[in-house]
C-alpha positions in Angstrom: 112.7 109.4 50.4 111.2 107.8 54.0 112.4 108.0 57.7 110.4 106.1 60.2 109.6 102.6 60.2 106.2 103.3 58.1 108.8 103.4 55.4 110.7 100.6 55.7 108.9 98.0 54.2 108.6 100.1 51.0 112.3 100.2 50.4 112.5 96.5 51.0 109.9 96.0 48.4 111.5 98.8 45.9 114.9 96.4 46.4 113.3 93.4 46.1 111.3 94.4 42.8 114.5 94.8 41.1 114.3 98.7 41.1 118.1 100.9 41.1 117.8 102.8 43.9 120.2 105.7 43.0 119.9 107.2 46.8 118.2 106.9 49.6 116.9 109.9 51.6 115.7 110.7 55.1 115.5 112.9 57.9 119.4 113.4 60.0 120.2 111.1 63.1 119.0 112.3 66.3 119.7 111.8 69.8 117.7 109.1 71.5 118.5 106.8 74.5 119.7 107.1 77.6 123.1 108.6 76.5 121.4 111.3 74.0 123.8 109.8 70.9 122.8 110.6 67.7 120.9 107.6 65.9 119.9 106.9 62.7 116.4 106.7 61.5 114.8 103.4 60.4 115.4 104.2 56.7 118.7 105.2 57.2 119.6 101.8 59.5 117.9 100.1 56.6 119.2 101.7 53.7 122.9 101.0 55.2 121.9 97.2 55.8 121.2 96.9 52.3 124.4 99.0 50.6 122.9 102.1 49.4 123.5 105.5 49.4 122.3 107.5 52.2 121.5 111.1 52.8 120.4 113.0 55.0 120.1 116.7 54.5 118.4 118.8 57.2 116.5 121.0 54.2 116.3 120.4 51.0 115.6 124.4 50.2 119.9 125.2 49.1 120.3 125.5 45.7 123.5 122.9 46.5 121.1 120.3 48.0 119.0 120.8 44.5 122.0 120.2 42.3 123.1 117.3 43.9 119.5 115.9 43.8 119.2 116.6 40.2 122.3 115.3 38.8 121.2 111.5 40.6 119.3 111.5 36.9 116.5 109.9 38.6 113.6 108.3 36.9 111.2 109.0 39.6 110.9 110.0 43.4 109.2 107.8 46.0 108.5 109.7 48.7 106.7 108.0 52.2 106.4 109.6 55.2 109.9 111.8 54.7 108.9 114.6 56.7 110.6 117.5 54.8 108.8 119.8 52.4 110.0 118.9 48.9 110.6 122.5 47.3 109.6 122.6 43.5 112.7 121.9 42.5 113.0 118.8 43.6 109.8 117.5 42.6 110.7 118.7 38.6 114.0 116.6 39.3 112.7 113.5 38.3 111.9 112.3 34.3 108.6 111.0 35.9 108.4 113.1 39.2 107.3 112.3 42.7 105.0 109.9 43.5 103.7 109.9 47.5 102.5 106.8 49.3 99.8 108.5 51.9 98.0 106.8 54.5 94.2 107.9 53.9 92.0 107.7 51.4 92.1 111.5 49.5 91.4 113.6 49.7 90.0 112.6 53.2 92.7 113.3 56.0 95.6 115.4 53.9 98.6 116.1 56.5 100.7 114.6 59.0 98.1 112.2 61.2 96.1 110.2 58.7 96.0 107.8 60.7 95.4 108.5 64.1 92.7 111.0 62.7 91.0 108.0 60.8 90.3 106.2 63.9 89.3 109.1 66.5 86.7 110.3 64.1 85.4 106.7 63.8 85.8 106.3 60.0 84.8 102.5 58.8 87.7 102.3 56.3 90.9 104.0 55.4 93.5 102.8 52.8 96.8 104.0 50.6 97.0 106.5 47.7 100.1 106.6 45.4 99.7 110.1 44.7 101.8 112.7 42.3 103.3 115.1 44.0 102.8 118.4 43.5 103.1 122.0 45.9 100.0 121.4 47.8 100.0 119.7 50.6 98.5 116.5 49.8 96.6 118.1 46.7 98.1 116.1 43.6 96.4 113.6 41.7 96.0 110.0 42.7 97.1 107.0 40.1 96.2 104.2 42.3 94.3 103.9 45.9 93.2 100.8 47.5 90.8 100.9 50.5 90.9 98.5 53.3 88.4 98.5 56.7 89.3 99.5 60.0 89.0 96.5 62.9 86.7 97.7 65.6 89.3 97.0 68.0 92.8 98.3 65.4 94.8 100.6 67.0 97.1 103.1 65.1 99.9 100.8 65.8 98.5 98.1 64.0 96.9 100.1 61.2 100.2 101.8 60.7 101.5 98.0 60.3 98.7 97.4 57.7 99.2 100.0 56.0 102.8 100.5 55.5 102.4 96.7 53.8 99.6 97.7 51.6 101.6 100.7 50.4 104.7 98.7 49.7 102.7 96.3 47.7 100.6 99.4 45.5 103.7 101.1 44.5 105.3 98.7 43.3 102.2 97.8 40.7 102.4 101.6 39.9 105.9 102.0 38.9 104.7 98.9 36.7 102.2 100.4 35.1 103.4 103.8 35.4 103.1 104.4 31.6 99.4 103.7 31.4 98.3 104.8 34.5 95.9 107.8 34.1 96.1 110.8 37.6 92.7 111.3 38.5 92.4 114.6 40.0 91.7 115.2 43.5 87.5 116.0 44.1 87.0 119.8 46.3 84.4 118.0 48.2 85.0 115.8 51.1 88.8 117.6 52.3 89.7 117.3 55.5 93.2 117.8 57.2 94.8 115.5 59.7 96.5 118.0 62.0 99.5 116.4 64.1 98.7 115.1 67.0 99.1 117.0 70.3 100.0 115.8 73.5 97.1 117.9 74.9 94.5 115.7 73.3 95.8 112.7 75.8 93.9 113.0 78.5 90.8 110.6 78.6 87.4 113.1 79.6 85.0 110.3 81.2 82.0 112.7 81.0 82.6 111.3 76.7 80.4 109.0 75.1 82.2 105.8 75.1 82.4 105.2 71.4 84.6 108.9 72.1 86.4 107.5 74.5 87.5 104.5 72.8 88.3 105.6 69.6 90.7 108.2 71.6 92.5 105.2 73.2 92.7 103.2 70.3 93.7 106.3 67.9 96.4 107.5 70.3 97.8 103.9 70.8 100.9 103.8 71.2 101.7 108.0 71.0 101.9 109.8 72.8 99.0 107.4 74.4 95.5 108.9 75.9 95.9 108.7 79.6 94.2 108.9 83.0 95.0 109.2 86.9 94.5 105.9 88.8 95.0 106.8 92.7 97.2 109.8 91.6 99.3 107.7 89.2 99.5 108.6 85.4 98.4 105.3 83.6 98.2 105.1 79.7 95.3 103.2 78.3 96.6 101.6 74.9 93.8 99.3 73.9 90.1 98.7 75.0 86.8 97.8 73.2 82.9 99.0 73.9 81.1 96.9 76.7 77.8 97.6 77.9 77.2 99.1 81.2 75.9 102.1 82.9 77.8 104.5 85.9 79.7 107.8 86.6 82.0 108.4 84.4 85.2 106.9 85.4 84.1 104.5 88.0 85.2 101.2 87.5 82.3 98.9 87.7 83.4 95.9 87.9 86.7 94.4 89.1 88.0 93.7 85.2 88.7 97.4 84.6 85.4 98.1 83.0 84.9 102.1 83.4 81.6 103.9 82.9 81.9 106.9 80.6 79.2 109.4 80.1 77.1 107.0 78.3 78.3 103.3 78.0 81.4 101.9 79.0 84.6 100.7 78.0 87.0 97.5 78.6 90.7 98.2 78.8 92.8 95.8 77.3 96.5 97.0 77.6 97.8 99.8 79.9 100.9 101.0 80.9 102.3 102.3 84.2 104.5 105.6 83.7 108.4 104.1 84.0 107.3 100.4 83.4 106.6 98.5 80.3 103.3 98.0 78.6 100.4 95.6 80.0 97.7 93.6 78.9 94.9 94.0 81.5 95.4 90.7 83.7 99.2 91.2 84.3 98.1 95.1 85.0 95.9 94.0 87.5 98.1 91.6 89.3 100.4 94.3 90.3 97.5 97.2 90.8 93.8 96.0 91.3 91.3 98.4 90.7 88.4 97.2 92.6 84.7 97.9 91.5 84.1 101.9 92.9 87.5 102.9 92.1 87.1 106.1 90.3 89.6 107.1 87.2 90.2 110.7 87.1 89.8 113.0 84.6 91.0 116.2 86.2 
């Protein structure tokens, strides 16, 4: 049970390990593209690739949807990233119920942005849990979790890459060792909830420390992607690391798109012009040099 490319890999791996996948759900097609045609999430692409079953429900709350769940005779559930609320149920379905891959480290960032949250609050490491499921959101106890450091310079996008391999690879040992695996409750200290991410929190404040600042680009890389105004123009900033340096915030102060925040600075990397693709910072500044002075808005 999966829908975006997070969950891909972990039905590869699933198929690969030899497991019978009785059915494969995820969220319904929606229209995307130019033409607004429906089209099929990366599980369900995926799923079809490979011969399997495939639905698609948009709830899972009818007592129809329940009966046709239950009568798959499933040994157990593995749910990643399949963005509809499991009613009970569902999750009593299964001999061995519903085990959740999640992105964080529980019960540190519960919820829908793991994580992006991970890396705008400047955690040093993150990691998978493989979870049983339960009514909570994110509350169940954890059977296996494997911890892994964040790069000073990973984005979401790449963490996301990271860790959608790392949970591939630790739920596969669990259904292994399912039988002597032992759920360790969640702790009450040390919950936090990654709330989803809003376009509102986009817009780059300069008058930020630059460790702030950074962790902002890099945590909202690639969506919706913090932005700024560069001579009127919407420009989104999708990579950049700490640099030292010393201005007012949002001047670039040096001709290699250095910006001064409120203390420190920051180099962008890769930036995209709204309507054109992305940028690393050279080809960027071929077609739009920022000169040293050049202010960055953040109004």
């Amino acid at each position: 049970m999966g829908t975006p490319d997070f969950s891909v890999p972990v039905l590869d791996a699933l198929v690969e390990a030899g497991h019978d996948i009785v059915a494969v759900y995820c969220q319904p097609p929606r229209p995307a593209g130019r033409g607004k045609k429906d089209r099929p999430t990366p599980v369900h692409a995926r799923a079809e690739a490979l011969g399997l079953t495939v639905r698609h429900p948009v709830s899972l709350k009818s007592s129809d949807e329940q009966d046709a769940f239950a009568v798959l005779n499933a040994d157990v559930a593995v749910v990643v990233a399949y963005g509809l609320i499991l009613p009970q149920p569902i999750l009593d379905a299964p001999a061995q119920g519903c085990l959740n891959i999640h992105a964080s480290l529980l019960p540190r960032w519960r919820g829908a942005a793991p994580i992006h949250r991970a890396i705008m609050s400047g955690d040093a490491q993150t990691g998978i849990c493989i979870m049983q499921m339960e009514a909570g959101l994110d509350t169940g106890p954890v059977l296996m979790r494997e911890a892994t450091d964040i790069g000073i310079e990973e984005t979401t996008d790449q963490l996301h890459d990271r860790l959608s391999i790392m949970g591939s690879k630790l739920i596969v040992e669990a259904l292994h060792d399912l039988p002597d695996l032992t759920p360790e409750p969640q702790p009450e200290v040390g919950v936090t909830y990654a709330a989803k991410i809003d376009k509102s929190e986009a817009r780059i404040d300069w008058s930020r420390p630059a460790a702030e600042v950074d962790r902002q680009i890099r945590g909202l890389s690639p969506f919706p992607g913090a932005w700024t105004e560069i001579d009127g123009d919407r420009v989104k900033l999708l990579a950049s690391r700490l640099v030292e340096g010393q201005g007012v915030p949002g001047e670039a102060l040096d001709d290699a798109l250095t910006v001064a925040c409120g203390e420190g600075a920051v180099d962008l990397l890769r930036l995209q012009r709204a309507g054109k693709g992305a940028q690393d910072k050279e080809t960027f500044l071929r077609g739009c040099p920022i000169p040293a002075g050049s202010r960055l808005s953040s109004e």
